[in-house]
N, C-alpha and C positions, 0 to 999 in steps of 0.2 A: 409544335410543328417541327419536322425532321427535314432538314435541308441537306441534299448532297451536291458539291461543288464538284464538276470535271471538268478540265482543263489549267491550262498556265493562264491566262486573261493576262496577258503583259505585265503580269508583277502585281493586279487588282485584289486577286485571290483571298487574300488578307484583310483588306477594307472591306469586301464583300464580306465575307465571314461573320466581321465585327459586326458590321452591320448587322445580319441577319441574328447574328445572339444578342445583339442589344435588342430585339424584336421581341425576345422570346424562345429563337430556334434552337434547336441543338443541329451543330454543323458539322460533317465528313469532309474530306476533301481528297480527290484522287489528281495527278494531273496525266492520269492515260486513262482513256475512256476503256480499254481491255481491263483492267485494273479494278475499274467502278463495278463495270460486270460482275465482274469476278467476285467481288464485294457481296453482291446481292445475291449472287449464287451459294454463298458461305451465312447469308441470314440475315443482310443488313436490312432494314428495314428505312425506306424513307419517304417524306412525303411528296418529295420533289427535286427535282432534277435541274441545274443551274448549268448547262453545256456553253464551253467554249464555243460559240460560232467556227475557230479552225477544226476543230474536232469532225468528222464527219457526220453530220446531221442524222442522215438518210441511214443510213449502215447502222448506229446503234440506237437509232428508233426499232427499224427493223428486229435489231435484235431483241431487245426488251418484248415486242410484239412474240416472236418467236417462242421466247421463252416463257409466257405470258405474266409479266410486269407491266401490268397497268401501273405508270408513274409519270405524270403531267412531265412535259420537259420546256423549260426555259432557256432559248436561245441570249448568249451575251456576247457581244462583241467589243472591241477597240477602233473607232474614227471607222464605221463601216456605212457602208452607202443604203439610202430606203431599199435601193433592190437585192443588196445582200438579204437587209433583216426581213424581207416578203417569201426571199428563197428558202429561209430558214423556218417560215410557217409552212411554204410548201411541204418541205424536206420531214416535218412532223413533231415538230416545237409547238408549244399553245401559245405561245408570247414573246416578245424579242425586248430586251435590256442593253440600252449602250449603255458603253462604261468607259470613262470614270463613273464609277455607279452615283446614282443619287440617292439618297437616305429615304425620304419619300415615297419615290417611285419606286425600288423595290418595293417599298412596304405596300403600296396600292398592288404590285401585280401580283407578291405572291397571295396577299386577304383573296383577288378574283381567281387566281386559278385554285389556289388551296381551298377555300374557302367553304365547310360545309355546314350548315345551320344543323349544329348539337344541343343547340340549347331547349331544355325540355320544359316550354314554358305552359301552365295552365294555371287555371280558377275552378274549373269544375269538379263538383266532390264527385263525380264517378269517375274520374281520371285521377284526383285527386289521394284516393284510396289503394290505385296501384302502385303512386309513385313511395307513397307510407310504406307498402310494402317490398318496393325495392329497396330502401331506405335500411330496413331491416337485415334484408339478406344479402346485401352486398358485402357486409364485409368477412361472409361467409365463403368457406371455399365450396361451395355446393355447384353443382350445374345446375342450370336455369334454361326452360324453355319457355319463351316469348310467343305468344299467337295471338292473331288478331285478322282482319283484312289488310291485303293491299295498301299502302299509302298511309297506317298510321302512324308509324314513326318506328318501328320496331328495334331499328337500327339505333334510333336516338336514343332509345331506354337501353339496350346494349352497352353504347358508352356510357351512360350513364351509369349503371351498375359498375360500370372498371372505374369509373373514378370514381367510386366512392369506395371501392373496395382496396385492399391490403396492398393491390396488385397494380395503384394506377400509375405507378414512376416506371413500368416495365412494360413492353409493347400489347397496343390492342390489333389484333390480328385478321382483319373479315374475309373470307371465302364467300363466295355465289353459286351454291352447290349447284343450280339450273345453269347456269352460264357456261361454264365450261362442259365439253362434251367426256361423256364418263370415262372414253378409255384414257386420258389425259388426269382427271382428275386425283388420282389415287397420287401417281406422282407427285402433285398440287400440295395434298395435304401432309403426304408422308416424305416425299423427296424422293432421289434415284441417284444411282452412280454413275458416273461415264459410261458410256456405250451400253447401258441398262437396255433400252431399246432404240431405236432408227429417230434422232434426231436428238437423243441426250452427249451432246458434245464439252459436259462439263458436271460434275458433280454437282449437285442443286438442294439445298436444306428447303426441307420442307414448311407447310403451314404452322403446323405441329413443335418444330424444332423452333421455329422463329418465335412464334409466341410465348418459349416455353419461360415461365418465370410469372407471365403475364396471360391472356384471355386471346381465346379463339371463338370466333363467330362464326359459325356455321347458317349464314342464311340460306332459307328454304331448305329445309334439310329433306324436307318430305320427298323430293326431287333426286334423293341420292341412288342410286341400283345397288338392289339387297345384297348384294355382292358385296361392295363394299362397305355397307351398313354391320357386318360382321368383321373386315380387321376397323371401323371405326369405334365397336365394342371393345374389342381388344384394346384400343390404344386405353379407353375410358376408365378400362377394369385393369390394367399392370399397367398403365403409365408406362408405354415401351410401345414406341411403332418399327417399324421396319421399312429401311429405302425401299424402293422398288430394285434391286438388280444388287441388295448389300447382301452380307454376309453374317453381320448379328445387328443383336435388336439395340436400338435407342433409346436411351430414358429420356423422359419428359416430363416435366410437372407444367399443368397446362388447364386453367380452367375452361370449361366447354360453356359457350351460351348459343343457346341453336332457336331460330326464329322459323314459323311454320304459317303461313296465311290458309293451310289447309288445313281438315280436321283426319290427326294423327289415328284417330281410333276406327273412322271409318276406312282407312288406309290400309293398317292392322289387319280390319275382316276382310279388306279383300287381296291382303297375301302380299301388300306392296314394302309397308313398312313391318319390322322386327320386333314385335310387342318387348323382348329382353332388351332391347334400346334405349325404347319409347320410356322404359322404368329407369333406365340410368342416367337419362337426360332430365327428365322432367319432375326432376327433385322439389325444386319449386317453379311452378308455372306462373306468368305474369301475362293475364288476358288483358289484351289494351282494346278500350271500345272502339267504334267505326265514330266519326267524329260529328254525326248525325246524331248521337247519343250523349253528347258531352257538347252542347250548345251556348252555352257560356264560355267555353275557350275559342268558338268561332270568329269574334271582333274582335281580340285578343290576337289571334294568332295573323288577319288578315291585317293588321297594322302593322304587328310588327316585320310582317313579309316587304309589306309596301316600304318601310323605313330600312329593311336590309337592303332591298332593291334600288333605292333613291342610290343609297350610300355606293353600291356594286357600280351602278354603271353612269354616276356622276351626272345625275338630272336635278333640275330644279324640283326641290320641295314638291308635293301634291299632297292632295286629302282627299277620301270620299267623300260622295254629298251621301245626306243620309240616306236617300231612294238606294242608292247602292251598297252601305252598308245594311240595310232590312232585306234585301236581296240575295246578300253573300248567306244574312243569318237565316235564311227560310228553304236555301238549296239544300236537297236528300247528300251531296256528296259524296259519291259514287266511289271516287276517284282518293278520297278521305284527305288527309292533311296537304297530302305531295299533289291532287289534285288543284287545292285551295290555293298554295304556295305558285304552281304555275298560271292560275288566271290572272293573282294580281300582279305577277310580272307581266303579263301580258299587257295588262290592262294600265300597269305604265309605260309602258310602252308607245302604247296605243292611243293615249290619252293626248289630244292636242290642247287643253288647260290644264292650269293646275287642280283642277276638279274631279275627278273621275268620277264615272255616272254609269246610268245601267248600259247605255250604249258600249264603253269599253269594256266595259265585263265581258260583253259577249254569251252571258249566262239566256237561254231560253226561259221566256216568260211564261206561268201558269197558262196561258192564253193559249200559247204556242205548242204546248204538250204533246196534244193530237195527234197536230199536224205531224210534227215530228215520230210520232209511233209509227206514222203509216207512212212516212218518209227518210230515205237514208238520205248518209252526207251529198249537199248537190242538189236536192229534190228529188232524188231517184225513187219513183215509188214500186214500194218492199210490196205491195197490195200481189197476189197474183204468182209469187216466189216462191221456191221452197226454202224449209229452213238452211239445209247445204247454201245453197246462193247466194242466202242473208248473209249467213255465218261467213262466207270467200268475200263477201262485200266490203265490211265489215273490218273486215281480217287487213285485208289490201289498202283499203280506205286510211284505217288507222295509220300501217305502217308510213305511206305515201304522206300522211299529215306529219307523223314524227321522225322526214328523211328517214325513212328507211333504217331509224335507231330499235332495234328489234326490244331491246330491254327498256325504254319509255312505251314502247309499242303495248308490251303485257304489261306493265303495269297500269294504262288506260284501259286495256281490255279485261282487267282482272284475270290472268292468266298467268300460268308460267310461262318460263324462255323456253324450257325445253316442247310444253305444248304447241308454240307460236313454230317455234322451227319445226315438228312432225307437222304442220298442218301445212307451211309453204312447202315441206319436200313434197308432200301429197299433191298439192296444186302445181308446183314442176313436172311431177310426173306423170298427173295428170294430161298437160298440157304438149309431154313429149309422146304420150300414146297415141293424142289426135291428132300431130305431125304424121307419126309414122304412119297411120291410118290411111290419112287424105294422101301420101306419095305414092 
């Protein structure tokens, strides 16, 4: 774990630090938050953010937003009041630390906010067989392309091939080629210089540059615009990108691992993806099954979800009873691993003993099947609909169960991000036709 300190914290700075490398971390420390910035615009790489409470909360949230830096931030303060450290989660902190720091409680907050289950566990010899062969090629410098569905872990075999490979003491790098919108994107991977275009107010290393020593993830790559599916050849084939708004090119040595829940070849025939790509990438492919196929790591994996989850949010002990473990093991799993992992959080949650049963699952019963084909969320019955209406139902439903998190959104609906967002701009403007209509 990669810990960045901003601010003075009355002289703590230090005991904090310690703290966090006797943890494990490797520690930065800026004490002006323009500075930190600046940092991360030149490649630093961190997994989290320790802000001074005086430091301005709001303003360089904002910015990291801006410049898109997804990086958790941890508010800390000195003798501050409960309505300080509530301002400070307003303000766009995920958690508040007094300090005098405590050795502990760091350690508990940065495990929940850092905290992402990497660990690639199984028993099954049909998953079994792909890990032998990551095993293989990891410590090769080949590019690797990962595919599978939705929710099997793609990301986790990902890190997993950096650590095991030559490359795992130097940064693991991941992009969300869907997430970001495309005119933004190229910047993302490659960087840009000041004033390159209307809002680059700092010189910014890119994805490319940051990882360079170490591995770059390219998730869903299938999702990229052909456009720049050609300079991401380029960079593949001369190791050399180009800022956006520079003046010569950059070297980089930088291994590629690009994960695709879609199928790349049908993509290819219909003109979307770059067959001279598709061959530079997919030197070795690492198909991981839907988890409906590897049924033996299902009781497996739903323990030790429940035992991550006891531990995350400091609840008494619980066990399934066995009706709900034969339950977990006979669900099609739609939703694959990352499905699996959010019911039994739920379902501790939810659980008023220490037993969890089928009632907490919340999983529909063989019984209930039916009903539910001919029934949306709510009871809404689909009978009598067209598909468009399912599909807006559907769509809404989802987002509205997962506040409005568009990227938990598609990955329950098996979708991309960029498909989910074309489909609400369509139902906005839809919706803006039949205003202006009825005025």
């Amino acid at each position: 774990m990669k810990v960045l300190l901003v601010g003075r914290l009355e002289g703590y700075v230090s005991t904090a630090a310690k703290i966090a490398l006797d943890k494990g971390a490797k520690v930065v420390a800026y004490e002006e938050a323009r500075d930190a910035l600046q940092a991360l615009r030149d490649g630093l790489t961190t997994d989290i953010i320790l802000l001074d409470l005086k430091c301005d909360i709001k303003s360089f949230s904002k910015s990291l937003q801006a410049e898109r830096f997804s990086i958790p931030i941890i508010a800390c303060g000195v003798a501050t009041s409960a309505e300080e450290a509530a301002a400070s989660i307003r303000a766009g902190a995920k958690e508040y630390i007094p300090f005098p720091p405590d050795p502990e409680l760091i350690a508990a907050v940065l495990t929940a906010v850092c905290e992402e289950d990497l660990t690639l566990l199984t028993q099954d010899p049909v998953m079994l067989k792909w890990v032998r062969m990551a095993d293989k090629i990891a410590p090769s410098e080949a590019n690797v392309l990962i595919t599978g569905e939705s929710g099997t872990g793609k990301e986790v075999m990902a890190r997993y091939i950096h650590q095991k490979s030559k490359r795992k003491d130097k940064n693991f790098v991941s992009v969300n080629c869907a997430a970001i919108p495309e005119n933004l994107l190229e910047s993302e991977l490659f960087g840009h210089e000041k004033g390159a275009f209307t809002g680059a107010v700092a010189r910014r290393i890119g994805k490319f540059e940051e990882s360079s020593g170490g591995t770059l993830l390219l998730d869903e790559i299938s999702e990229m615009d052909p456009r720049l599916q050609a300079k991401l050849l380029r960079a593949l084939q001369e190791k050399q990108i180009d800022r956006v708004g520079g003046s010569h090119p950059v070297n980089v040595d930088t291994r590629v691992i690009a994960t695709s829940n879609r199928d790349l070849n049908d993509a290819i025939a219909k003109g979307e993806f770059r067959e001279d790509l598709y061959f530079r990438l997919n030197v070795v492919n690492v198909h991981l099954p839907p988890l409906r196929e590897r049924r033996n790591d299902i009781e497996l994996l739903a323990k030790h979800f429940l035992q991550k989850f006891i531990k995350l949010n400091a609840v008494a002990p619980k066990t399934f009873s066995q009706d709900a473990l034969n339950a977990i093991k006979e669900q099609p799993w739609r939703g694959n691993v990352r499905e699996l992992q959010n019911i039994v959080h739920r379902a501790l949650l939810l659980s008023p003993s220490n037993v969890i049963t089928i009632d907490d699952l919340g999983i529909p019963s063989l019984t209930t099947t039916a009903t539910h084909i001919a029934q949306g969320e709510g009871g809404s019955i689909l009978i009598g609909k067209t598909v468009a209406e399912v599909e807006k139902e559907l769509i809404l439903g989802t987002l509205g169960h997962c506040l409005g998190n568009r990227t938990h959104a598609s990955h329950i609906l098996g979708i991309s991000i960029r498909t989910l967002r074309n489909k609400l701009k369509e139902y906005e403007e839809t919706m803006k036709n039949k205003v202006a209509h009825s005025v």
